[in-house]
C-alpha positions as CSV (number, residue, x, y, z in Angstrom):
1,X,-112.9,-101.2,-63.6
2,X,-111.9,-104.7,-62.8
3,X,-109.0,-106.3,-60.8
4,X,-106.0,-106.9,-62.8
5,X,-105.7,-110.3,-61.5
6,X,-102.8,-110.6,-63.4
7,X,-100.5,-108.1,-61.8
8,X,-98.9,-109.1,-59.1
9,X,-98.0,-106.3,-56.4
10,X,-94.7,-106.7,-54.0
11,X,-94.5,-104.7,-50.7
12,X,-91.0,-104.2,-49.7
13,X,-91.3,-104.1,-45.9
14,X,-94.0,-104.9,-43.7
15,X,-94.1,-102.3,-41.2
16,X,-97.0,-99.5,-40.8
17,X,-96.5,-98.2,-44.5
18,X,-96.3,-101.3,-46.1
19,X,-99.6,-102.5,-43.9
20,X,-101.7,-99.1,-45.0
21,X,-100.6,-99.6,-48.8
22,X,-101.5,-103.1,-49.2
23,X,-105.0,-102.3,-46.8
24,X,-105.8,-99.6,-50.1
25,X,-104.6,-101.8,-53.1
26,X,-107.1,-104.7,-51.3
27,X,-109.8,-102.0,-50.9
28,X,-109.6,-100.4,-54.3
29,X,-109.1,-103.5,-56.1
30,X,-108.0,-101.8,-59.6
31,X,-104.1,-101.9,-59.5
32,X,-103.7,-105.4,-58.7
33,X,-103.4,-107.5,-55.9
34,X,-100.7,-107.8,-53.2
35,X,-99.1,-111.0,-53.4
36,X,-96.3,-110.8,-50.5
37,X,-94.4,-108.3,-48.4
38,X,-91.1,-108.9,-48.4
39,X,-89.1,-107.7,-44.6
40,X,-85.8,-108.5,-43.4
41,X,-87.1,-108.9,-40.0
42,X,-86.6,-112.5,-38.6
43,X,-89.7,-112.5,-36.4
44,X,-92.1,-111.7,-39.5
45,X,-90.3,-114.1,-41.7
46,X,-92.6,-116.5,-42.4
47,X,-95.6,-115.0,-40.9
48,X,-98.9,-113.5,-42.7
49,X,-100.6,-110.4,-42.1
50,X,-104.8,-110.0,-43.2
51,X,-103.4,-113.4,-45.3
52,X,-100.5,-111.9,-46.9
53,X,-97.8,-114.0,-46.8
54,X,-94.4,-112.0,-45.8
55,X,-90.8,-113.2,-47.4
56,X,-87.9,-112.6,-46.4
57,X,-84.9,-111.3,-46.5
58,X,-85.5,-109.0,-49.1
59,X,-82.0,-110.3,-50.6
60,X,-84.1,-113.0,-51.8
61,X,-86.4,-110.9,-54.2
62,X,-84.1,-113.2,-57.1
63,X,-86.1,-115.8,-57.0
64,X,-89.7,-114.0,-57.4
65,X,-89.2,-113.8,-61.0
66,X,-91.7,-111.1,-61.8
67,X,-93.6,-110.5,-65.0
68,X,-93.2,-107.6,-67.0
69,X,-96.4,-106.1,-65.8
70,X,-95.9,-106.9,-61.8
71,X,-94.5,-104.6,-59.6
72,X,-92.8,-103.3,-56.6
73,X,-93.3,-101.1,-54.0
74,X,-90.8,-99.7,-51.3
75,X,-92.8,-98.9,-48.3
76,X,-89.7,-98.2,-46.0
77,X,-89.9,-94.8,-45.3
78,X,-87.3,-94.8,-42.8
79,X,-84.7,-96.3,-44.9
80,X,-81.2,-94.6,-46.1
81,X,-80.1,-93.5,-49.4
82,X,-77.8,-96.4,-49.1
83,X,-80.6,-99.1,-48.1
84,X,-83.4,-97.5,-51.0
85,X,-80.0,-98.0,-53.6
86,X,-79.7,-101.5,-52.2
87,X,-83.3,-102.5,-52.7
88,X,-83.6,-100.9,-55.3
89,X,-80.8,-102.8,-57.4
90,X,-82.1,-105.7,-56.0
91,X,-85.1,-105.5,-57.3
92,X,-83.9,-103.8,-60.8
93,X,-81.8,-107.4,-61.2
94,X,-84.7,-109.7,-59.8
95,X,-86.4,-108.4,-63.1
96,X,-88.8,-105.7,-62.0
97,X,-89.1,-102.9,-64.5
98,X,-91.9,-101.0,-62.1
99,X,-90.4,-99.8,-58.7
100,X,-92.5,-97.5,-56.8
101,X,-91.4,-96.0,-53.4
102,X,-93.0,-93.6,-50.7
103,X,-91.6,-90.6,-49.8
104,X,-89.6,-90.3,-46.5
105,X,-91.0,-90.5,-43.1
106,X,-90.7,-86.6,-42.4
107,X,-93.7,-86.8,-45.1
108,X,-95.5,-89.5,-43.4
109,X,-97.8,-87.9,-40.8
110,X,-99.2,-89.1,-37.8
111,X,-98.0,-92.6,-38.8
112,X,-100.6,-92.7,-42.2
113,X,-99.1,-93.7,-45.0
114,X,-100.9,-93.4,-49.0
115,X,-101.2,-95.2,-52.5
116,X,-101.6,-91.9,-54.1
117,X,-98.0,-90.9,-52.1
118,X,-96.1,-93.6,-54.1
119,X,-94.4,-93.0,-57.2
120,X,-91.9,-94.2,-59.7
121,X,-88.2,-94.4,-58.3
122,X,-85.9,-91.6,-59.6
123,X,-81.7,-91.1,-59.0
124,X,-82.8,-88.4,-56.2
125,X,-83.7,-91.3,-54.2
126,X,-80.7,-92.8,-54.8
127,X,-78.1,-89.8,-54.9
128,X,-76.3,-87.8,-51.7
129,X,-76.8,-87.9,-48.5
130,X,-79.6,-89.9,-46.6
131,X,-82.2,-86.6,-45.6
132,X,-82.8,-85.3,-42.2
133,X,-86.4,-86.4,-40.7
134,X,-88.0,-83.7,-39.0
135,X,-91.8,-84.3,-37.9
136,X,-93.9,-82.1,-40.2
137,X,-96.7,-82.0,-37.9
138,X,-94.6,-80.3,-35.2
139,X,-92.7,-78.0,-37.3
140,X,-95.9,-77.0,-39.2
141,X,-97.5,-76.2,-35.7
142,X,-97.1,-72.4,-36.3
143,X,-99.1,-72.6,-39.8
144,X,-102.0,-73.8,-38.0
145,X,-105.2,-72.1,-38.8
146,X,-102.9,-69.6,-40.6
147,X,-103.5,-68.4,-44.4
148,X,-100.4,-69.3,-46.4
149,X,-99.3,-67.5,-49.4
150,X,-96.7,-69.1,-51.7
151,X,-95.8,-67.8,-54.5
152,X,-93.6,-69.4,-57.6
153,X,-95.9,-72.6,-56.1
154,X,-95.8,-73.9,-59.7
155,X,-91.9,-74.3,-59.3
156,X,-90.0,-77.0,-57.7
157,X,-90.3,-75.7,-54.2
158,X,-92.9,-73.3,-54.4
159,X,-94.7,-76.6,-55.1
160,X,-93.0,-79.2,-52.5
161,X,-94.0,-76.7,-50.4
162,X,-97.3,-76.9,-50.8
163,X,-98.0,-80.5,-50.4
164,X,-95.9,-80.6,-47.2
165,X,-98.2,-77.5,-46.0
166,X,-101.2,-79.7,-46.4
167,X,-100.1,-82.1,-43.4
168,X,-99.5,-78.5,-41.5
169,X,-103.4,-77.4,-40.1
170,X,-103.4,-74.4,-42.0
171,X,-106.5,-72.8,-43.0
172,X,-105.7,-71.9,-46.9
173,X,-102.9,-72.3,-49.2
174,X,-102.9,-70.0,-51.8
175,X,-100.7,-70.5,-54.8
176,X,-99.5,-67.8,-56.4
177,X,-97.8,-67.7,-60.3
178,X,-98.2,-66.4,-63.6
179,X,-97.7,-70.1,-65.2
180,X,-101.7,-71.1,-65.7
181,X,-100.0,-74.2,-66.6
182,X,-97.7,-75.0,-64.1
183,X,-100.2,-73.5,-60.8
184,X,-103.2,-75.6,-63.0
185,X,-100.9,-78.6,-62.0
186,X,-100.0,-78.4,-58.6
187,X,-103.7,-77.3,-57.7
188,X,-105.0,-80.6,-59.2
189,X,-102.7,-82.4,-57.6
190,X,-102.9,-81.3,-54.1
191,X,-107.0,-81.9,-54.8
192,X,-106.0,-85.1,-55.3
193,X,-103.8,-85.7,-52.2
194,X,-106.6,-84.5,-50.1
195,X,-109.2,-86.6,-51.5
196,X,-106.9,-89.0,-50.9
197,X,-106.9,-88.6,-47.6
198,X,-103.1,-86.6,-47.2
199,X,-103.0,-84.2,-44.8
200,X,-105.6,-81.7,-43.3
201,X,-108.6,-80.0,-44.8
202,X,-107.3,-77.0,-46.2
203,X,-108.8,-74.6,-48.9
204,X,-106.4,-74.6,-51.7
205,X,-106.9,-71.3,-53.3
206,X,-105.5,-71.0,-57.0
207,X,-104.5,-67.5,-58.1
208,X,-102.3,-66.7,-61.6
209,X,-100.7,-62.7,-61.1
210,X,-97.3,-61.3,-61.8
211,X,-95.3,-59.9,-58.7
212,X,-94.2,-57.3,-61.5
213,X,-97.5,-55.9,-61.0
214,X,-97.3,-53.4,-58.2
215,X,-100.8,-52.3,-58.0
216,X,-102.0,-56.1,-57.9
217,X,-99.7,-57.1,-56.1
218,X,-100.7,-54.8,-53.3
219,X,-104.3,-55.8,-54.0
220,X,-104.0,-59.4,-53.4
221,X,-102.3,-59.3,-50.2
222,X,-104.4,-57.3,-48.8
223,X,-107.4,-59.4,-49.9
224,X,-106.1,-63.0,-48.9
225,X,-104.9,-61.3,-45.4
226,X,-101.9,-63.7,-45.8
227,X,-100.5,-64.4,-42.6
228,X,-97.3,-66.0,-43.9
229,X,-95.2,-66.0,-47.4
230,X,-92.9,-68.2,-49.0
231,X,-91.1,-66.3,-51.7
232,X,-90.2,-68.9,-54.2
233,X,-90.8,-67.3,-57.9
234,X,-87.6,-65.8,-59.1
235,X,-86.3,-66.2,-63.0
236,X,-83.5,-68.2,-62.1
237,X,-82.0,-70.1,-65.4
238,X,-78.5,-68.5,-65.4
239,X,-77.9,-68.8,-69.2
240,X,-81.3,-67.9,-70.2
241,X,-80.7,-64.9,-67.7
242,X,-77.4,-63.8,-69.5
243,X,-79.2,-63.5,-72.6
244,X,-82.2,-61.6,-70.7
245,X,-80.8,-59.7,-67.6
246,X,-83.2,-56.4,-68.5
247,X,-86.0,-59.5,-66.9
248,X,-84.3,-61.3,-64.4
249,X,-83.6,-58.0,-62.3
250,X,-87.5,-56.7,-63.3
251,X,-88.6,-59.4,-62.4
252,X,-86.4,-60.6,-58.9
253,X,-85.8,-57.4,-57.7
254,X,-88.3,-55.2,-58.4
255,X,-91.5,-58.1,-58.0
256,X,-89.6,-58.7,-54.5
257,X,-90.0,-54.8,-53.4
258,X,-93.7,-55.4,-54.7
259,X,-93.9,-58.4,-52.2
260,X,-92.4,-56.6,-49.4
261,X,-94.1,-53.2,-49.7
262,X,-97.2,-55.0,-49.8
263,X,-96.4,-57.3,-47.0
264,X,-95.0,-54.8,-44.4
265,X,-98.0,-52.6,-45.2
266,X,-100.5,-55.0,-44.9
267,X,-99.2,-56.5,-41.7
268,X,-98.5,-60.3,-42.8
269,X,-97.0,-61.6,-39.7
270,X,-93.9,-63.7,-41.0
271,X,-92.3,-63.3,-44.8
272,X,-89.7,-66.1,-45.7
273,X,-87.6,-65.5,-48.7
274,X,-85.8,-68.3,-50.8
275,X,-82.7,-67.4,-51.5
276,X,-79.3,-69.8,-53.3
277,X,-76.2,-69.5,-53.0
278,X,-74.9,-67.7,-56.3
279,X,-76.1,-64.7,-54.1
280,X,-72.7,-64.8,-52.8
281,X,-70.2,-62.9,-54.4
282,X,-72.3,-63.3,-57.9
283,X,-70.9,-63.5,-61.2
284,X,-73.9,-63.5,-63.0
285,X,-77.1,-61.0,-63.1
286,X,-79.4,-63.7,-61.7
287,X,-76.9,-63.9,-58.3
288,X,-76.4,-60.5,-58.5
289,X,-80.4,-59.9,-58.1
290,X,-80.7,-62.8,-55.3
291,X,-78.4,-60.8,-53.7
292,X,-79.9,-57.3,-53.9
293,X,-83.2,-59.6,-52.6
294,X,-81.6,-60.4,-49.6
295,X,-80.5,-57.2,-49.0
296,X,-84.1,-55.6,-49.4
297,X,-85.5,-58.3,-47.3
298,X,-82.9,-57.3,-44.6
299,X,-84.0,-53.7,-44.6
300,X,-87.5,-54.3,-44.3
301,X,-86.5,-56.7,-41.7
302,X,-85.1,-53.3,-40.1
303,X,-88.6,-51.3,-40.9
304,X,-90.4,-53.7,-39.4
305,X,-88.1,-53.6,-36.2
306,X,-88.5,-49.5,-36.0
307,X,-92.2,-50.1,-36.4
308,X,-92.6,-52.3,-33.7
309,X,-95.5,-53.8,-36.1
310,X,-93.8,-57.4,-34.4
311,X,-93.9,-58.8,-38.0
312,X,-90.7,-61.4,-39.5
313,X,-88.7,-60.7,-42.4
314,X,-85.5,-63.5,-43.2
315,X,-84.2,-65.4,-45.8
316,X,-82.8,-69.3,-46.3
317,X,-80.2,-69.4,-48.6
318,X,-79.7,-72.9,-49.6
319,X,-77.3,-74.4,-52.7
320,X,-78.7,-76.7,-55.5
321,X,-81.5,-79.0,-55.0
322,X,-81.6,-82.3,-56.8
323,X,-84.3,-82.7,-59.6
324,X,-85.3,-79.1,-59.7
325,X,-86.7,-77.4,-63.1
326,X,-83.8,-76.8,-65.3
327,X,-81.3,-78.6,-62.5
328,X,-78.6,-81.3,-64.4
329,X,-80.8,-83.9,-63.3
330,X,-83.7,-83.9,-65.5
331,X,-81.3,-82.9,-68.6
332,X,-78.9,-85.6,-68.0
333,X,-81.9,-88.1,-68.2
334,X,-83.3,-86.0,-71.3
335,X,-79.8,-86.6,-72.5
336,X,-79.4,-90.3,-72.0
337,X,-83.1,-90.9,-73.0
338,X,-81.5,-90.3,-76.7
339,X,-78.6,-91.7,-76.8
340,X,-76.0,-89.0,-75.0
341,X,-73.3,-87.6,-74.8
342,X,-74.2,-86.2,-71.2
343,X,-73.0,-83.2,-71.1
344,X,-70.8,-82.4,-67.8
345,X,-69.1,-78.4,-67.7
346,X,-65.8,-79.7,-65.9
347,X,-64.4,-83.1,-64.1
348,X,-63.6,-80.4,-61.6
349,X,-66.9,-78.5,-61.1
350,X,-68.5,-79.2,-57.9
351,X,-71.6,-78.5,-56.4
352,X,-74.0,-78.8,-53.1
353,X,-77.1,-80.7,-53.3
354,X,-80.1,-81.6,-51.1
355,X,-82.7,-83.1,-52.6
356,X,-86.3,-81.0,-52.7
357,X,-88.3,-82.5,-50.1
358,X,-85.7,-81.8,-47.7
359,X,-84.7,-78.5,-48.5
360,X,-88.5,-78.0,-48.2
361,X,-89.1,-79.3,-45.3
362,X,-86.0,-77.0,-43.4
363,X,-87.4,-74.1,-45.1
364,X,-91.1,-74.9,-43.5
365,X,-89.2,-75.1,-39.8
366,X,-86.6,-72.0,-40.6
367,X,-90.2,-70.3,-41.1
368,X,-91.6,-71.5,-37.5
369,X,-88.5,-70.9,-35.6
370,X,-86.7,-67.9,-37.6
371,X,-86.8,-64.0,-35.8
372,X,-86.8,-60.9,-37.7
373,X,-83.8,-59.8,-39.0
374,X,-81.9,-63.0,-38.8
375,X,-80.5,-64.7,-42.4
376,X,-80.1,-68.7,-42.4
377,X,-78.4,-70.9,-44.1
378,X,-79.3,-74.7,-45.1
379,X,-76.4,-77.7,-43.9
380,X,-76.0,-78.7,-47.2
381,X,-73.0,-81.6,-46.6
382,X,-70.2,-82.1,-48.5
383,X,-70.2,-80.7,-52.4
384,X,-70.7,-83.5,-55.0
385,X,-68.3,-83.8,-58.4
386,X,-70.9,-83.1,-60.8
387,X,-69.3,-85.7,-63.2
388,X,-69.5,-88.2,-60.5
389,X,-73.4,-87.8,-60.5
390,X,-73.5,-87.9,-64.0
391,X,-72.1,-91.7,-63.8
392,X,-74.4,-92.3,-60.7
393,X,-77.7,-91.2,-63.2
394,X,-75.9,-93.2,-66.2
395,X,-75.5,-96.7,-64.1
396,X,-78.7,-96.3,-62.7
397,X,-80.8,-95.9,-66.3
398,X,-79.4,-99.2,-67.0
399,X,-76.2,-98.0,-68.9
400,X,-72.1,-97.7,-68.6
401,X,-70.5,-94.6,-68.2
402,X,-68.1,-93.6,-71.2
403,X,-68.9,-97.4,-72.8
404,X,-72.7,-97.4,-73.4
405,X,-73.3,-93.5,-72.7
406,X,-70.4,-91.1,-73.1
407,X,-69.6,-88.5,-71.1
408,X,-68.3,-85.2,-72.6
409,X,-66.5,-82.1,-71.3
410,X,-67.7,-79.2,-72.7
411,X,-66.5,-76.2,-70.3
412,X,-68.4,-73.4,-67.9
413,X,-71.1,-71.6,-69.3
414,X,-71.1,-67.8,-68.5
415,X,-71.8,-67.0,-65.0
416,X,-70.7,-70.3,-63.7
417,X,-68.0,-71.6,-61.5
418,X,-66.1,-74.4,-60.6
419,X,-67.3,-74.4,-57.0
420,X,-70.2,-72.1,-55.1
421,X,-69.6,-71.0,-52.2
422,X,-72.8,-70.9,-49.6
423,X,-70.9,-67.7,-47.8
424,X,-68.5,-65.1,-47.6
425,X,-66.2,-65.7,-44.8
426,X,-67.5,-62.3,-42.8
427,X,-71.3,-64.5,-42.6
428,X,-69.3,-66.4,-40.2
429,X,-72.5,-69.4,-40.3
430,X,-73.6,-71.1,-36.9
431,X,-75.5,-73.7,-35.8
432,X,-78.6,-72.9,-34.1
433,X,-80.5,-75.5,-32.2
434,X,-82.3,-77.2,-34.7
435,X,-80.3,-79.4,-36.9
436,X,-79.0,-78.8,-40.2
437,X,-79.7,-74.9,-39.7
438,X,-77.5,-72.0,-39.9
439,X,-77.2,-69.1,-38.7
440,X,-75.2,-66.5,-41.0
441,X,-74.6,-62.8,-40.2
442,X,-75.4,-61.2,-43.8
443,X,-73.7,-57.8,-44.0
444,X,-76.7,-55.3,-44.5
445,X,-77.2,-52.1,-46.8
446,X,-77.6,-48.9,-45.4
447,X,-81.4,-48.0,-47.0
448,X,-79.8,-45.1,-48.5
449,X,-77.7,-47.6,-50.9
450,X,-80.6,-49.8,-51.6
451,X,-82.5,-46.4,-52.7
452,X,-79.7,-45.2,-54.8
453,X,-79.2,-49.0,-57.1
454,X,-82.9,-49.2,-57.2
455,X,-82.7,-45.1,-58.6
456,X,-80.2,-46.2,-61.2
457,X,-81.7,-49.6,-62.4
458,X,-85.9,-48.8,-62.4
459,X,-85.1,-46.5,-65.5
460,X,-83.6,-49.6,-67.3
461,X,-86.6,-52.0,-66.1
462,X,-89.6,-49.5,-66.1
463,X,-89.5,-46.5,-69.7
464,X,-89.1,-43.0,-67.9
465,X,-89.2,-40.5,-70.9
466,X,-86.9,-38.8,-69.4
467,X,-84.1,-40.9,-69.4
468,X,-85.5,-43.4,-72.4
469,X,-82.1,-44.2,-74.0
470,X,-81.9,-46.0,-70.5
471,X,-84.5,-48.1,-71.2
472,X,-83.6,-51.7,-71.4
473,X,-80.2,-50.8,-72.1
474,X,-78.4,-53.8,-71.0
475,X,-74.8,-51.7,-71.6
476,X,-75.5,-49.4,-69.1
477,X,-77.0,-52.1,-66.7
478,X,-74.0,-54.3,-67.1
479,X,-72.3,-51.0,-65.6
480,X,-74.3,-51.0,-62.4
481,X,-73.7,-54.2,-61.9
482,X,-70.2,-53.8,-62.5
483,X,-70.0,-51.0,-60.1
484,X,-71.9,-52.1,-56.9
485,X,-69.9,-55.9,-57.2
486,X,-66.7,-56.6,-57.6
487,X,-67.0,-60.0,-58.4
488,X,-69.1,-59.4,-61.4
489,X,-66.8,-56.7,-62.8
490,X,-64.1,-59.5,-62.6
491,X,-66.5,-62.4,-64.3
492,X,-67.7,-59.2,-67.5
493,X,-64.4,-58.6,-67.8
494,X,-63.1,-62.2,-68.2
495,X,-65.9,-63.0,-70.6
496,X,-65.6,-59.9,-72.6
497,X,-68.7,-59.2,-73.2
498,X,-72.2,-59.4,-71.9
């Protein structure tokens, strides 16, 4: 392939990042060639670096005027929110349609920076609060050498996950679903980081299995002897859940036990679970079954303790993460991609956000530093108006809230609320000594209780001739539901009907 002489490539800051970028476009010579950094710092003003000529300030991107086919990339990974939305509108009104940006500089390790790390800017960069830096390679330093099992690591943080794992030493990643699709994906992807250059060697091992499956389950932990697992897969569309609830809790509840039973027995040394916050007080099946998961993880949390076996059971609980699968996000853009209106519940409904890398990457140290037996909680901020972010994603695709793109009202869906609360006042969260993590005191089940739910929803999940009118019998489910929460006996009873 040839150099695309013709496309001009702009490097927005000239520190290490920008340095390593431009060092691979000049090497690779197929994505055109770097014409100028552009810094704000005085003393590079002017300067040239390997005969790069470096402009500045970057307020002064105007007078570039780029062709269609040029473009830009933001190599500042220790920048703000506020500083990327700055560039980046500078660079949107100096005429560039193609913005690319590294990630952040928790995901730049050991001070290497990658062309294959850049990608297209999206409102995540641009929305919330600026993202807590934590050094991956010190966080990950428990992972080292370790086999890593992740399962859901086709989903949004199953797969984040991943990639941040490959800067952490460990010996293999395995990633675990029952999408071929979606575990196809990530696999090729992290193939590509690596060959890349990102990260440690690491053997990235594939596998496609349903937690549902209690005998495989079993089977495969025992034959990857797993040191440490992410529990990310859970059905976790609330209206989709509504409709399905038999599935949600066959599938979250009863593939977590699988996990569990296989993990204590099997001896894996450290079992995180991801857990959100419509486990509190839930009023919908899904919460309701993140919340039986927490409990079950916090009484095997205790089996582990009367064993002695020294092995690590917790959970994160964490709220909404920004550009998630099925997350408002990627629908509002669907929705302004053709035409609107985008679609907001309530100008009062409220929500906490973080965006995924982060999340991620506190998960990754809550897994390092978290004991047996101990529930956490993510910082998530301040909650964010929903409709306000719907403006934020309308401005930044180019349009006008309510004059080019309308925004319409058009009420909660079942099983939402106006606002989610991360806790219940008895958690009582804490800060701990690393930053932006909590400490909650989750209120356990006696084992006894856990055994007698379980008794009365595996006959709904799982046929049992002997009680087969039970059998996905989502009447008598919504009972048991009913009568081990409150707060869902309150949200059936509003809707008036299941």
């Amino acid at each position: 392939m040839s150099l695309k002489n013709d496309v001009h490539v702009y490097i927005i800051g000239a520190g290490f990042a920008g340095q390593m970028i431009a060092d691979e476009l000049e090497n690779k010579k197929i994505f055109g060639r770097v014409t100028a950094f552009l810094d704000d710092n005085p003393l590079l003003i002017g300067k040239q670096i390997k005969g790069i000529p470096i402009y500045g300030p970057i307020s002064m991107v105007e007078v570039l005027h780029p062709n269609v086919q040029d473009e830009a990339i933001i190599a500042i990974p220790s920048a703000t929110n506020e500083r990327i939305k700055e560039i980046y509108d500078l660079l949107s009104k100096a005429g560039f349609s193609k913005i690319k940006i590294l990630p952040s500089v928790s995901q730049i390790v050991d001070g290497k920076a990658h062309l294959v790390q850049t990608r297209q800017v999206d409102p995540q960069d641009l929305l919330g609060r600026t993202p807590i830096k934590i050094s991956l390679k010190e966080s990950l330093a428990y992972l080292r050498g370790k086999r890593v099992f992740i399962t859901g690591a086709g989903g949004s943080i199953g797969s984040e996950l991943a990639r941040q794992l490959l800067s952490g030493g460990a010996e293999r990643i395995y990633l675990f679903g029952h999408g071929e699709n979606s575990i196809v994906a990530i696999y090729r992807e992290l193939c590509v980081l690596q060959r890349e250059g990102v990260g440690e060697k690491a053997s990235i091992v594939p596998i496609i299995g349903d937690m549902k499956d209690r005998d495989y389950v079993d089977y495969i932990i025992k034959q990857t002897k797993c040191d440490v697992i992410f529990h990310c897969a859970a059905y976790k569309h609330v209206d989709m859940m509504e409709a399905n609830p038999v599935a949600v809790i066959e599938n979250n509840v009863f593939g977590t036990q699988n996990l569990l039973d296989a993990a204590l027995k099997h001896n894996v040394s450290r079992f995180v679970l991801i857990s959100t916050d419509k486990a509190v007080s839930p009023v919908c099946t899904y919460g309701f079954s993140k919340m039986l998961c927490e409990k079950l993880l916090l009484d095997y949390a205790q089996k582990a303790k009367e064993r002695k076996s020294g092995q690590a059971f917790m959970f994160v609980r964490f709220g909404n993460v920004l550009g998630s699968r099925g997350s408002i996000l990627p629908l509002f853009m669907e929705q302004i991609k053709t035409g609107g209106p985008v679609t907001v519940t309530s100008p009062e409904m409220q929500r906490y956000f973080m965006t995924i890398p982060e999340a991620c990457s506190l998960v990754l140290q809550t897994g390092g530093v978290g004991k047996n037996g101990i529930s956490y909680l993510l910082d998530m901020g301040e909650p964010i108006k929903i409709v306000d972010i719907a403006e934020q994603i309308i401005r930044f695709s180019g349009y006008e809230p309510n004059k080019d793109i309308k925004i319409k009202f058009i009420g909660p869906r079942k099983g939402e609320r106006l606002d989610e609360p991360l806790w219940i006042p008895e958690e009582n969260p804490r800060e701990t000594d690393y930053t932006k993590i909590l400490q909650i005191t989750s209120l356990a089940y006696t084992s006894q209780r856990l055994q007698d739910i379980l008794q009365k929803l595996q006959p709904v999940c799982f046929l049992d001739q002997t009680q087969s009118e039970l059998y996905r019998n989502k009447e008598y489910l919504k009972e048991v539901l009913m009568e081990e929460v409150p707060s869902l006996k309150e949200f059936y009873n509003e809707s008036g009907k299941n």
